[in-house]
PAZA-773301 format. One record per residue (C-alpha): residue in one letter; x, y, z; residue number from 1. Coordinates in nm, 4 decimals, padded with zeros to 6 digits. Example, Ala and Ser with C-alpha at 12.3 -4.5 7.8 and 13.67 -1.06 7.14 Angstrom:
<atoms>
  residuo      east     north        up  num
        A   01.2300  -00.4500   00.7800    1
        S   01.3670  -00.1060   00.7140    2
</atoms>
This chain:
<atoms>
  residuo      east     north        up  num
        X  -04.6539  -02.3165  -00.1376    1
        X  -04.7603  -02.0599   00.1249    2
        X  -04.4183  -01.9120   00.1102    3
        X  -04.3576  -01.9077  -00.2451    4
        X  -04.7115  -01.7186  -00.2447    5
        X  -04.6312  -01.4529  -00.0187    6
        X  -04.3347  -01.4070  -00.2382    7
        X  -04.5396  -01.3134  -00.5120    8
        X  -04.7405  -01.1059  -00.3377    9
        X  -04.4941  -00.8938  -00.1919   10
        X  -04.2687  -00.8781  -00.5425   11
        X  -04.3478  -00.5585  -00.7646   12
        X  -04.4259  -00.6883  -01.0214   13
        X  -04.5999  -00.9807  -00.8974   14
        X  -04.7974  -00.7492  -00.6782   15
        X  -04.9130  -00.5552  -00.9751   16
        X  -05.0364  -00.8637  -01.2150   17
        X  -05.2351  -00.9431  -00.9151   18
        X  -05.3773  -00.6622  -00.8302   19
        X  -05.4189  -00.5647  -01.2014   20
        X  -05.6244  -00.9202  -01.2677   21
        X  -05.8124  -00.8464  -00.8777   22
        X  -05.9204  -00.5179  -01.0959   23
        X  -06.0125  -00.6308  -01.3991   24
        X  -06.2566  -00.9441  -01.2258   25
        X  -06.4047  -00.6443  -01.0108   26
        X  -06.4827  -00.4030  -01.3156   27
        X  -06.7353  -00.6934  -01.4488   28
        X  -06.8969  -00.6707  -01.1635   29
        X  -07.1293  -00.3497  -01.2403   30
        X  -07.2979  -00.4679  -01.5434   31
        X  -07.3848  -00.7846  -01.3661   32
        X  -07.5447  -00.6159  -01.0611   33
        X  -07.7882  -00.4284  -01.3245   34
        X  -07.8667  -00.7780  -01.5128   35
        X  -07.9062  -00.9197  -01.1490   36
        X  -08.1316  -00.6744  -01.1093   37
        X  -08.3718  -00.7426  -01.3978   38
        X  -08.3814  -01.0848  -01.2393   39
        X  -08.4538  -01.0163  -00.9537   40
        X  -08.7103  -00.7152  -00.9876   41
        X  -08.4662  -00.5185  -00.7457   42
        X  -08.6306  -00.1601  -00.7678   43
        X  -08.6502  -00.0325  -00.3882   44
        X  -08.3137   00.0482  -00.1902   45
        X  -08.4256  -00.1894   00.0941   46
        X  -08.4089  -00.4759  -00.2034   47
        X  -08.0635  -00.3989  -00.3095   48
        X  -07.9381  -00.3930   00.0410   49
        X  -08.0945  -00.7138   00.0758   50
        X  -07.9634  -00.8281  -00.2221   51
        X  -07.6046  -00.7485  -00.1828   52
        X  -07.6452  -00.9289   00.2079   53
        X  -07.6530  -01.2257   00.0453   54
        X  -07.4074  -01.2050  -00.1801   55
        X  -07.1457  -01.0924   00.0682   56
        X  -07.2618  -01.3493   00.3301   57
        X  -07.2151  -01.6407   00.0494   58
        X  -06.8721  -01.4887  -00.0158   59
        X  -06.7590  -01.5159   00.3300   60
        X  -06.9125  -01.8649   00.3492   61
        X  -06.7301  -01.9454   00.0219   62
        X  -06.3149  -01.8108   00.2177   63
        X  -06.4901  -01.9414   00.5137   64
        X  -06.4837  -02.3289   00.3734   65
        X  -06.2077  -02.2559   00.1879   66
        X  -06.0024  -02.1602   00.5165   67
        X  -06.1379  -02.5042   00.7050   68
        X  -06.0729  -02.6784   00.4172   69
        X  -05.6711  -02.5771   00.3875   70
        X  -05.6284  -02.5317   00.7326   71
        X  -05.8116  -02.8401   00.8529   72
        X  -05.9853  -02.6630   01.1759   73
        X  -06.1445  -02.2998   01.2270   74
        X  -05.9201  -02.0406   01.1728   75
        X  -06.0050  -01.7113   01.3501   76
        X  -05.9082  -01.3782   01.3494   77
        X  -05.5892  -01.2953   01.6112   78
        X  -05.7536  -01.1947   01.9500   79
        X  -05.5673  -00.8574   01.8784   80
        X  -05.7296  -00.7777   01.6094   81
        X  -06.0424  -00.8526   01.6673   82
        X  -06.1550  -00.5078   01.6913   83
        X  -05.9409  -00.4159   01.3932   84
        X  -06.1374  -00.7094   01.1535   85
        X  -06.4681  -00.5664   01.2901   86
        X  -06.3988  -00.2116   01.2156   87
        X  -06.2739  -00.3129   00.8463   88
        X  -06.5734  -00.5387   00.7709   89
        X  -06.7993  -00.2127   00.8922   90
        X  -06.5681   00.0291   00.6526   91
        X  -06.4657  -00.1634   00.3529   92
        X  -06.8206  -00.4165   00.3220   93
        X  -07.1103  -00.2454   00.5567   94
        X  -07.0550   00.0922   00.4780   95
        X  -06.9056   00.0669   00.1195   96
        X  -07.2556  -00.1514  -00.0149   97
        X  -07.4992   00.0033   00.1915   98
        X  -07.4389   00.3169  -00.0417   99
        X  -07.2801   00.1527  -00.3341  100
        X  -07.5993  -00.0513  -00.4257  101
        X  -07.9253   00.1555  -00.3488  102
        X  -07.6935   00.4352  -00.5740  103
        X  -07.6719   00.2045  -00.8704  104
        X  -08.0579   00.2090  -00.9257  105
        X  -08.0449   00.6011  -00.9931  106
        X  -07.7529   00.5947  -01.2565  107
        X  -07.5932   00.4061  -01.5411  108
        X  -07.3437   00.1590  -01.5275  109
        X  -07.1002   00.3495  -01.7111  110
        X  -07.1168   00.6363  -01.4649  111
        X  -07.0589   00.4578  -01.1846  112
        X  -06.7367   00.2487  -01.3722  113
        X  -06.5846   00.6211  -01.4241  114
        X  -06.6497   00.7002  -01.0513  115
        X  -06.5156   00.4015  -00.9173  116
        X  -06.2068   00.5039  -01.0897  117
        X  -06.1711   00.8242  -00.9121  118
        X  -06.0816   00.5984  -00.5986  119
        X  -05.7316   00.6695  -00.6457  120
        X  -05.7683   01.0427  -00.5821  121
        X  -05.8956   00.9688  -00.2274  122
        X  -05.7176   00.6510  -00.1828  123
        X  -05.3827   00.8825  -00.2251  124
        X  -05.4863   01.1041   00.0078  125
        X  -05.5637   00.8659   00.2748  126
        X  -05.2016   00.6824   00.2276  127
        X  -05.0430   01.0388   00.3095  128
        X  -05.2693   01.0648   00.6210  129
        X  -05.1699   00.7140   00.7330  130
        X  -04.8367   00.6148   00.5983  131
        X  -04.4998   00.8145   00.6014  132
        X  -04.4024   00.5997   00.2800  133
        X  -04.6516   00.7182   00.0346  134
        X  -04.6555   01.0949   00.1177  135
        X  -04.7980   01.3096  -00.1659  136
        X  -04.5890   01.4384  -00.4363  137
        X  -04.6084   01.6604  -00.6909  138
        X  -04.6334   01.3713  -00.9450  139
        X  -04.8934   01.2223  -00.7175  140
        X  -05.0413   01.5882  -00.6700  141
        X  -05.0602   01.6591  -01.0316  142
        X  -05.1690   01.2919  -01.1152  143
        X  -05.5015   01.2892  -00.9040  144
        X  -05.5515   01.6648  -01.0665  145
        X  -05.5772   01.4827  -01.4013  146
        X  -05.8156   01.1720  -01.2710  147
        X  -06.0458   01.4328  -01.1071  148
        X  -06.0718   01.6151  -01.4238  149
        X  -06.1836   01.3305  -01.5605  150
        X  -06.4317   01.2555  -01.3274  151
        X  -06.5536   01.6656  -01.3769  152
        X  -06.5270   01.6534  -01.7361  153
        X  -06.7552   01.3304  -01.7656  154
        X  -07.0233   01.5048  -01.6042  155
        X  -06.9942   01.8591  -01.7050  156
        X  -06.8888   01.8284  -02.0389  157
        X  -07.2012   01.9793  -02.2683  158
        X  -07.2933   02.1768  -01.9667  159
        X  -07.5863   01.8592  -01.8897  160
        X  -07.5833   01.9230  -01.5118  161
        X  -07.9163   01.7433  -01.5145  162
        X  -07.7424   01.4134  -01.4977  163
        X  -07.6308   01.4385  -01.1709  164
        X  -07.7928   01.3402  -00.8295  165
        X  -07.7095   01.2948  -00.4854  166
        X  -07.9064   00.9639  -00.4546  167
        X  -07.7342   00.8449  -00.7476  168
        X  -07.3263   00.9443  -00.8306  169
        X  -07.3402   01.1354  -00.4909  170
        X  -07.3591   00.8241  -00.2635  171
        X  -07.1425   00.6212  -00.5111  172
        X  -06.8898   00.8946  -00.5085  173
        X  -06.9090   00.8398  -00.1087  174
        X  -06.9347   00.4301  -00.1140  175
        X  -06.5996   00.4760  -00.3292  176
        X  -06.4658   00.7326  -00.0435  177
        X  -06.5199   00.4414   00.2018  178
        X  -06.3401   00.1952  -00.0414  179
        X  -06.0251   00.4064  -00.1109  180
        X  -06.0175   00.4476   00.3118  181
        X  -06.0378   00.0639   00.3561  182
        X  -05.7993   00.0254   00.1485  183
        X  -05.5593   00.1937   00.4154  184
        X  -05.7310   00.0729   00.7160  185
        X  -05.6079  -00.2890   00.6268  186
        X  -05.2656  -00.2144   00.5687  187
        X  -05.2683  -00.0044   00.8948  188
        X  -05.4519  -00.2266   01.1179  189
        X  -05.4091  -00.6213   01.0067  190
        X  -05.0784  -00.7546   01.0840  191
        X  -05.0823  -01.0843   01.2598  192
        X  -05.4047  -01.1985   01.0930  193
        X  -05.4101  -01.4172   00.7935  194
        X  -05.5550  -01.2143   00.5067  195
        X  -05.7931  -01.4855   00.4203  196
        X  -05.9393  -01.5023   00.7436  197
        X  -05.9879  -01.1643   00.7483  198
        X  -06.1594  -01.1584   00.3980  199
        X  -06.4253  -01.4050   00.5097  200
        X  -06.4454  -01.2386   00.8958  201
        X  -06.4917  -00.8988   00.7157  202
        X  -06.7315  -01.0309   00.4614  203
        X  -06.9712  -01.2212   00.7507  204
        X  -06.9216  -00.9204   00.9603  205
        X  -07.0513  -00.6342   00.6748  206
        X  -07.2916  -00.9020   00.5184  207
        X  -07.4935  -00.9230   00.8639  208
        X  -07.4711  -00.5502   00.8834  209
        X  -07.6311  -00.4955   00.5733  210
        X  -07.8735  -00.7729   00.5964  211
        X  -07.9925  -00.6143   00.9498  212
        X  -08.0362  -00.2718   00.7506  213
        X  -08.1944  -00.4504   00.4559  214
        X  -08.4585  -00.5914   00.6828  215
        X  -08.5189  -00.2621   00.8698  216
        X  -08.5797  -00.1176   00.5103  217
        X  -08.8588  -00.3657   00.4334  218
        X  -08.6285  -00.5697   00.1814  219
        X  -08.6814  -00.8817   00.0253  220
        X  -08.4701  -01.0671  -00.2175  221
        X  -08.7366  -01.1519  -00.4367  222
        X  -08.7734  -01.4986  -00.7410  223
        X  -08.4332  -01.4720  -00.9653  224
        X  -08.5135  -01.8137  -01.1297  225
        X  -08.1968  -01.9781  -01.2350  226
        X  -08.0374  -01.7041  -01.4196  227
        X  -08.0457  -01.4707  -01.0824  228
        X  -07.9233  -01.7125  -00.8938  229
        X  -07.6600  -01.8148  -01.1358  230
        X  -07.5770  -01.4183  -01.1462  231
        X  -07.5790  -01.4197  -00.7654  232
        X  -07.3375  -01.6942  -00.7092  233
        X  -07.1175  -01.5437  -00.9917  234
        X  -07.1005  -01.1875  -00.8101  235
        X  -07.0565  -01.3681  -00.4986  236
        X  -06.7369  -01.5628  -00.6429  237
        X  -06.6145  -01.2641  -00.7757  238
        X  -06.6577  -01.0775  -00.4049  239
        X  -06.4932  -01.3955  -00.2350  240
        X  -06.1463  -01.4042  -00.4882  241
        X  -06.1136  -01.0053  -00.5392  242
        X  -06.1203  -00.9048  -00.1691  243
        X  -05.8882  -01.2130  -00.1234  244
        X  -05.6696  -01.0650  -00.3686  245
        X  -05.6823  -00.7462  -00.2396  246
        X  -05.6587  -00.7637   00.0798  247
        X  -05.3478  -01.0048   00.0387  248
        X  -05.2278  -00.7069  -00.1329  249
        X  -05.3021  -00.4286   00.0585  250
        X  -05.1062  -00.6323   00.4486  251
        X  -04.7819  -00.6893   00.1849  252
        X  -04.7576  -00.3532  -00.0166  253
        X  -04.7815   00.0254  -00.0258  254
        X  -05.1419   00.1421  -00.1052  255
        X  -04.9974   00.3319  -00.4102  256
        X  -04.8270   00.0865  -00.5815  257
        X  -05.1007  -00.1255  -00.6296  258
        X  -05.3891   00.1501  -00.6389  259
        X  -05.2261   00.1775  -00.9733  260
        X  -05.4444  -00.0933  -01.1614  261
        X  -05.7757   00.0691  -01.0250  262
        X  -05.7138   00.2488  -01.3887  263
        X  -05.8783  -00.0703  -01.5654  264
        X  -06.1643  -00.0934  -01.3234  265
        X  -06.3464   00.1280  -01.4947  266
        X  -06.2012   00.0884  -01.8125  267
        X  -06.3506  -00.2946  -01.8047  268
        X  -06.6901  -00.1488  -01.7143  269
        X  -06.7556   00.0711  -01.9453  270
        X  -06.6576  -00.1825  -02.2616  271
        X  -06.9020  -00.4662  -02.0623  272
        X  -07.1737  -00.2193  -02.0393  273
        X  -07.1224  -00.1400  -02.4093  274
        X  -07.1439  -00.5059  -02.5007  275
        X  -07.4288  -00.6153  -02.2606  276
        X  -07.6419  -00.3458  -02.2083  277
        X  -07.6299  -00.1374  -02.5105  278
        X  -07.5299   00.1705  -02.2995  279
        X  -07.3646   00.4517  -02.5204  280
        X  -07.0027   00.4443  -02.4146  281
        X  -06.8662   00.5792  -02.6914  282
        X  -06.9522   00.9350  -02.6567  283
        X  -06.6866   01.2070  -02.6271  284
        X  -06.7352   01.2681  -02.2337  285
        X  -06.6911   00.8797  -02.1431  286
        X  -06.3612   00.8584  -02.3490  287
        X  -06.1883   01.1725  -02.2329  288
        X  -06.3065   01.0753  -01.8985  289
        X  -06.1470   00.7149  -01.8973  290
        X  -05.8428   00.8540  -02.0954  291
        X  -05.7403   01.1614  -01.8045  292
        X  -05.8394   00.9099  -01.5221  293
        X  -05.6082   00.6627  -01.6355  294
        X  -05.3313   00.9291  -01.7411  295
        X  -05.3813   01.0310  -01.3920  296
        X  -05.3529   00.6798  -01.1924  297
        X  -05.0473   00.6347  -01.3904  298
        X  -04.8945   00.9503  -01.3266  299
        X  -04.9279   00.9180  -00.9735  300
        X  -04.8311   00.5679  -00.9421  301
        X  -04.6076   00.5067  -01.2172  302
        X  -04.2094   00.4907  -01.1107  303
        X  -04.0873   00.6113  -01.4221  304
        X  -03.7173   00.5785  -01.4748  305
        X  -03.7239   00.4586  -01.0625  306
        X  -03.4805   00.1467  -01.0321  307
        X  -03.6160   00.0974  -00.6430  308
        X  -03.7259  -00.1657  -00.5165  309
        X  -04.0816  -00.0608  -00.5438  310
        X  -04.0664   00.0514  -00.9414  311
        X  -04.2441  -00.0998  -01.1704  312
        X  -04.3311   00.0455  -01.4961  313
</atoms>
C-alpha cells in the first residue's frame, strides 16, 4: 500500500491531482477563518495567534495519532534531521501564521485568496536559488510577470490606493513569502524522514511557537459555542490532510511542477467568499486579477508540447 502510494505521488500526473485537490481543500480555508472569527469574537492579533495555536497543535495531534496508529509505536523524526524538521516547522507553520492570521483581520477574504496566489512568483524564485532543476526560464520569467500583474492590477486598478495596508496585504504578502520558501526548504532539507512525521513534528513544533507568542500578546481563545468549535476542528482537519499532502509532494517532486495548482487556491476563495460572505467578487479588478494569475501559474508551469518525464499538461 505504502509503495503503491509513493508511486502516485511521485507520477506526474498523479502528483498533480494531488496537489491540485491539497489546493482546492486549502482555498476553503479563508472564508472559514473569518466565520471562525465571528464565533469566536477574534478582534485583537494576540487572539488570532492564539487561535490559530490551537488549530495547528490539534492538527499535529490529529498525524500524530494517525502515525501511532499505522505504525503501531512513536515514530520520530530521523536524528539527522532533527534540526532540519525544527527549522521547517519555524518557516512553513511559526512564521507563515504568526503573520498570516493577525493580517486577515485588516482585509477581505478575497484579497488575501488573490495574494495567496501570487506564491508562485516567489516560490519560482526560490526553486532557482535552491535547485539546479527548476532554473528560471523565460516561460517561467514571463509567466510570474503575468501573475504579478495580477496581483498589481487587483489593487491598483481604479487608482483606489486606499485599500492597501501594511498590517493587512503587506504581512500576508510576507506570510505567503514564507510559504513559497517552505515550500523549498522541505524538498531541500527532508530526505530520510517520513513526510507524515514531519507534518505532525512541524505542526507541534510551529503550534507551540505561536501559542508562546499568542500568550506574550495577551491572547485568549475566547467561547465559540458549538459552531466555533465545529469550525475549529474543521480548519484543523483541513491543516492536518493539506500539509500531509503537500509535504508528501514537495520530498517526491520538483517545486514547479506542483506549484502549478496554487492557480485554484485562490480561485476557490474568492467563489466561497462570494457564496458565504456576500463579498463582491465579481468586480472587474478580482476577475482580471484571478484570470492573469492563473494565465501566469500556467505559463510557468505548464509543459506544453514537453513529452518528459515531468510534462503534464
Amino acid at each position: 500500500m505504502e509503495r503503491r502510494t509513493g508511486k502516485i505521488i511521485s507520477d506526474p500526473v498523479g502528483s498533480f491531482l494531488l496537489a491540485l485537490l491539497s489546493q482546492i481543500i486549502w482555498g476553503s480555508a479563508f472564508v472559514l477563518i473569518k466565520l471562525a472569527y465571528n464565533e469566536f469574537s477574534t478582534t485583537t492579533v494576540g487572539d488570532t495567534i492564539m487561535f490559530v495555536a490551537v488549530r495547528m497543535l490539534i492538527a499535529g495531534l490529529i498525524l500524530l495519532l494517525v502515525t501511532i496508529a499505522s505504525e503501531k509505536r512513536l515514530a520520530l523524526p530521523d536524528k539527522s534531521e532533527v534540526g532540519s524538521v525544527f527549522i521547517i516547522g519555524t518557516v512553513q507553520i511559526g512564521l507563515v501564521y504568526a503573520l498570516q492570521f493577525p493580517s486577515m483581520i485588516y482585509t477581505s477574504s478575497v484579497h488575501c485568496s488573490i495574494l495567496n496566489g501570487s506564491q508562485i512568483i516567489t516560490a519560482t524564485i526560490f526553486a532557482h536559488l535552491f535547485f539546479k532543476d527548476d532554473h528560471i526560464t523565460f516561460k517561467k520569467g514571463l509567466g510570474c510577470l503575468i501573475a504579478f500583474a495580477g496581483v498589481v492590477f487587483c489593487f491598483l486598478y481604479g487608482g483606489d490606493l486606499g485599500i492597501i495596508s501594511f498590517r493587512g496585504e503587506g504581512m500576508f504578502f510576507l506570510s505567503c513569502t514564507s510559504f513559497a520558501l517552505s515550500s523549498s526548504l522541505v524538498r531541500k532539507l527532508i530526505k530520510k524522514t517520513n513526510p507524515v512525521v514531519c507534518s505532525y513534528s512541524s505542526l507541534l513544533i510551529g503550534g507551540a511557537e505561536l501559542l508562546v507568542l499568542g500568550l506574550a500578546s495577551g491572547g485568549r481563545l475566547g467561547n465559540g459555542g458549538a459552531k466555533g468549535w465545529f469550525l475549529l476542528i474543521a480548519l484543523s482537519l483541513i491543516s492536518s490532510v493539506c500539509f500531509l499532502l503537500w509535504n508528501s509532494l514537495l520530498k517526491s517532486n520538483p517545486v514547479g511542477r506542483i506549484s502549478v495548482c496554487q492557480c485554484i487556491n485562490p480561485i476557490t476563495g474568492a467563489i466561497l467568499s462570494s457564496l458565504l460572505l456576500g463579498e463582491k467578487v465579481l468586480q472587474t479588478r478580482y476577475v482580471v486579477a484571478l484570470v492573469l494569475i492563473a494565465v501566469g501559474i500556467v505559463v510557468v508551469n505548464g509543459s506544453f508540447g514537453s513529452k518528459g518525464k515531468n510534462a503534464i499538461l
